[in-house]
C-alpha positions in Angstrom: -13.2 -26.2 -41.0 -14.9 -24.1 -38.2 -12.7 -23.5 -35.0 -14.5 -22.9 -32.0 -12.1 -21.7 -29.7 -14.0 -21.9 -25.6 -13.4 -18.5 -23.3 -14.4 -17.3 -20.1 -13.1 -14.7 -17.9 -14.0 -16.5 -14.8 -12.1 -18.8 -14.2 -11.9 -20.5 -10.9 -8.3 -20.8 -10.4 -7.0 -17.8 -12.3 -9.7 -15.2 -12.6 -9.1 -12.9 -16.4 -6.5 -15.2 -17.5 -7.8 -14.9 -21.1 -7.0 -11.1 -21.4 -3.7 -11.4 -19.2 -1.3 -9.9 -21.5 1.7 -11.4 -23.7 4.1 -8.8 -25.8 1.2 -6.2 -26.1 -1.9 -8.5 -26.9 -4.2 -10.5 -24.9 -3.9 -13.8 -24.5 -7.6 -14.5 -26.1 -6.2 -12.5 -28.8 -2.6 -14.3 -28.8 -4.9 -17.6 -29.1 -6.7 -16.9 -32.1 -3.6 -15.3 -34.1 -1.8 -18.8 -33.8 -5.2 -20.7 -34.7 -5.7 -18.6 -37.7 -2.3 -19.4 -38.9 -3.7 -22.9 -39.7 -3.6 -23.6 -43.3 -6.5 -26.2 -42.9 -8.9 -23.4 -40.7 -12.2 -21.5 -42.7 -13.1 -19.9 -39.4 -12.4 -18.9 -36.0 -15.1 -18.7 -33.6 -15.2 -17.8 -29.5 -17.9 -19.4 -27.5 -18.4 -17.5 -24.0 -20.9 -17.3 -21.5 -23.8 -14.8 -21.3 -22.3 -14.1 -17.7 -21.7 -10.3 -17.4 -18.4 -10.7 -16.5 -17.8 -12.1 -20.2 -19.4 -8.5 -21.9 -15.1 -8.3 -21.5 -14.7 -10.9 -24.2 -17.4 -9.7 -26.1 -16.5 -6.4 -26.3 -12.7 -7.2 -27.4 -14.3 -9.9 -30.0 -16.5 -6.9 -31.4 -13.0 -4.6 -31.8 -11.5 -7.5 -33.4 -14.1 -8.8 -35.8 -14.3 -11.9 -34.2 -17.4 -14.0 -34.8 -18.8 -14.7 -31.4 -21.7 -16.7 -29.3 -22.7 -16.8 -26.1 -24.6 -19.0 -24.0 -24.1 -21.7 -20.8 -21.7 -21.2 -18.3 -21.8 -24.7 -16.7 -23.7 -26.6 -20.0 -20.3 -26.3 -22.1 -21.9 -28.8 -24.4 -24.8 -26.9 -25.2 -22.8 -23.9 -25.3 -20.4 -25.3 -28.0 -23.4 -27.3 -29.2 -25.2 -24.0 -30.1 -22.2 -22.3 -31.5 -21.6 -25.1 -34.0 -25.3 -24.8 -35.1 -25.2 -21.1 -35.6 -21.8 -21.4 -37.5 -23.3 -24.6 -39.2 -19.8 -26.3 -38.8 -19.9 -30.0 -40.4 -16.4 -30.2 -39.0 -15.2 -28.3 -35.8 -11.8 -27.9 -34.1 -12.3 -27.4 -29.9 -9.6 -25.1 -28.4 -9.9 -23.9 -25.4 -8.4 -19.7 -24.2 -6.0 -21.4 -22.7 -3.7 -22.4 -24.6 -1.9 -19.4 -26.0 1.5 -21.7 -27.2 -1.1 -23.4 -29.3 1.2 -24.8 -32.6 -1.0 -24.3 -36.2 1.1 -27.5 -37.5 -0.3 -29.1 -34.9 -3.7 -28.0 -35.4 -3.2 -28.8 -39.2 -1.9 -32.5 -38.3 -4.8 -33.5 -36.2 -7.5 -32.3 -39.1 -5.6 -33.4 -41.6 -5.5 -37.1 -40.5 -9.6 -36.3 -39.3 -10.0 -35.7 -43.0 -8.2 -38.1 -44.5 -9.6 -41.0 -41.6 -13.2 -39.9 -42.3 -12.9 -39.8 -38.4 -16.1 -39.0 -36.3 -13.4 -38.0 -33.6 -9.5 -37.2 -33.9 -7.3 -36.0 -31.3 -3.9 -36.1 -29.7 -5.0 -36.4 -26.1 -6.8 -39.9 -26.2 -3.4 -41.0 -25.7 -1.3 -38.1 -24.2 1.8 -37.5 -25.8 2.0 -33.9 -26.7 3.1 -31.1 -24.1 -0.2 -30.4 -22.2 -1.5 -26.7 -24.1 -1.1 -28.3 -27.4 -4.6 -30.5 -27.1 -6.3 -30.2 -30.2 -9.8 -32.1 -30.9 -11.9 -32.3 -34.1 -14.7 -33.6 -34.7 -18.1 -34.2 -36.6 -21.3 -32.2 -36.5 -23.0 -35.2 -36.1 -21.0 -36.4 -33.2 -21.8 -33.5 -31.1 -25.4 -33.8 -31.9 -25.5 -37.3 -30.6 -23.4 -36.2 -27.3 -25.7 -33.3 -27.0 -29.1 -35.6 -26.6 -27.2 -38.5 -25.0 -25.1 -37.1 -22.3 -26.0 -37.3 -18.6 -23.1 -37.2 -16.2 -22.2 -33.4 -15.2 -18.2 -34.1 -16.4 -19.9 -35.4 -20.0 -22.0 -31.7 -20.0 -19.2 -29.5 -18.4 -16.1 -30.6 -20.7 -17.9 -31.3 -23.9 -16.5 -34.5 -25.4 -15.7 -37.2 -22.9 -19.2 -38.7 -24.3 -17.6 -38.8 -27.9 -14.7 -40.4 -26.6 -16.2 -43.3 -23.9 -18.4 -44.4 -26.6 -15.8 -45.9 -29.2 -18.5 -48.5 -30.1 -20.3 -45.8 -31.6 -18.0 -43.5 -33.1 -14.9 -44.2 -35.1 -11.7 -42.3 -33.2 -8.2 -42.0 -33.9 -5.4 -40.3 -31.9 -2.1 -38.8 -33.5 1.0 -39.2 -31.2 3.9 -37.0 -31.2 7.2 -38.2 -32.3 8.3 -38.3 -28.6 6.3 -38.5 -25.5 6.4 -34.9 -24.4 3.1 -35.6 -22.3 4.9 -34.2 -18.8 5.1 -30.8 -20.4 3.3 -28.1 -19.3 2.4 -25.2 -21.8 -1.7 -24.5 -20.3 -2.6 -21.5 -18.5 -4.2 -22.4 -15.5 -3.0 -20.4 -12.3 -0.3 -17.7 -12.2 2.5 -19.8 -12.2 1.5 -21.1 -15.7 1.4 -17.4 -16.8 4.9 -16.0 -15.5 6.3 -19.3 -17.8 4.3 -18.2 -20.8 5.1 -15.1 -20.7 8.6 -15.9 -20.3 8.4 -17.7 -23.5 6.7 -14.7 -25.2 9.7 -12.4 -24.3 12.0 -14.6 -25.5 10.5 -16.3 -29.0 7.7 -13.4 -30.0 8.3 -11.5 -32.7 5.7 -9.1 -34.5 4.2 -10.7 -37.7 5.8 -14.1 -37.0 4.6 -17.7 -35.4 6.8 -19.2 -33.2 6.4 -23.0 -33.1 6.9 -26.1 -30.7 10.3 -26.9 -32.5 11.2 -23.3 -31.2 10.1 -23.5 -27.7 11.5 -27.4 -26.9 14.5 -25.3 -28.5 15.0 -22.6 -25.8 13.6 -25.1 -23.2 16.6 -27.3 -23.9 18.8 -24.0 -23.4 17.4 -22.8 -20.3 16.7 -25.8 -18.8 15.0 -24.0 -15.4 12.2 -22.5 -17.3 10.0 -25.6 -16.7 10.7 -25.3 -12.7 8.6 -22.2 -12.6 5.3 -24.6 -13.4 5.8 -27.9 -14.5 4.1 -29.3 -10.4 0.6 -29.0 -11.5 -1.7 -31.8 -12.4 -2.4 -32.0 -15.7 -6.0 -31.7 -16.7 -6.8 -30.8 -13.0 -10.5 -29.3 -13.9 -11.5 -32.8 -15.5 -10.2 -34.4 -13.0 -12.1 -33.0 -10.4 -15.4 -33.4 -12.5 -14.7 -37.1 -12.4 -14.3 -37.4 -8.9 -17.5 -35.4 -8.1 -19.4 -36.4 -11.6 -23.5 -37.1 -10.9 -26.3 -37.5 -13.2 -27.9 -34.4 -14.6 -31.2 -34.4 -14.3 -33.5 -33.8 -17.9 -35.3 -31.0 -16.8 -31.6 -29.1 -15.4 -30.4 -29.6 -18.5 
């Protein structure tokens, strides 16, 4: 199971975000520690752009040993599209930089049931249940390949699998929901606010060599219950949302 884990440095509402840093690491790097902790992962792959504000990523990905690609900063899809090809991934896991609370047991839940479903698609955001930063999404080679010739509408290209999942009648989906509904959570790193309660949570649960998990963090959330009023205003899934509001048709030849 190939992860492919999206970065960019420029980020439109937090610029560098990805190499912010949390108990002596980045947070690119803090990312693809906690992914690699998955039992069910083979690989861990970054897919930036070819932006020269992303040599950053490249260069840190280089230091680490990180498998990288790069390619379209707008065309996500054929960004992540290319990346699977190269890494010839059957199977794929999108995670995106920012989520640096990312929980392996969740990770290992959602591919787990994509295994044992013979799923084209399996998440745990088609129905939102898990603390927003905790999105996980896996899917087929074969999926992605059909979005990739099929999709027209800019949010479809931009965010890579809204295609997958609008198109139930032609791929099989399933959704794992978490025990409770922990949807109005915010764990994402979108803006600076996001980052001062991250790093909070860092400074409280890190320590060197170990994986904190979401038990851990609902744990100390329970304990200091004004942690979440750093953050927890935002919109979830603000980028997307956006999209959708100013979606349009991308024309063949932009593409």
């Amino acid at each position: 199971m190939v992860v492919i884990i999206q970065a960019r440095m420029n980020s439109t509402r937090f610029p560098g975000k990805i190499l912010k840093d949390l108990c002596g690491k980045s947070v690119l790097e803090r990312v693809h520690e906690r992914v690699k902790a998955a039992k069910l992962v083979n690989e861990v792959v970054i897919a930036t752009t070819v932006n020269s504000e992303d040599d950053a990523v490249e260069r840190l990905c280089k230091v680490l040993s990180i498998p990288l690609y790069r390619g379209s900063e707008n065309d996500v899809l054929d960004r992540f599209y290319q990346a699977a090809t190269l890494f010839n991934a059957e199977n794929m896991v999108r995670i995106t930089a920012d989520c640096p609370l990312m929980d392996p047991l969740v990770i290992d839940e959602v591919v787990g049931e994509h295994l044992k479903q013979g799923a084209d698609y399996t998440a745990n955001t088609l129905k939102e249940t898990y603390p927003d930063g905790q999105d996980v999404e896996v899917f087929t080679f074969s999926a992605l390949a059909i979005a990739w010739d099929k999709a027209k509408l800019a949010s479809e290209i931009e965010h890579v699998t809204p295609y997958i999942r609008k198109h139930s009648d032609v791929f099989k989906l399933c959704n794992i929901e978490c025990k409770e509904d922990l949807s109005a959570k915010r764990w994402a790193l979108d803006n600076s606010e996001d980052y001062e309660f991250i790093k909070k949570i860092y400074d409280k649960l890190y320590r060197s060599g170990e994986v904190f998990h979401m038990r851990d963090i609902l744990k100390l959330l329970s304990i200091d219950k004004t942690l979440e009023n750093i953050n927890n205003h935002i919109q979830r899934n603000e980028g997307y949302t956006k999209s959708i509001n100013n979606d349009f048709v991308i024309k063949p030849l932009e593409r």
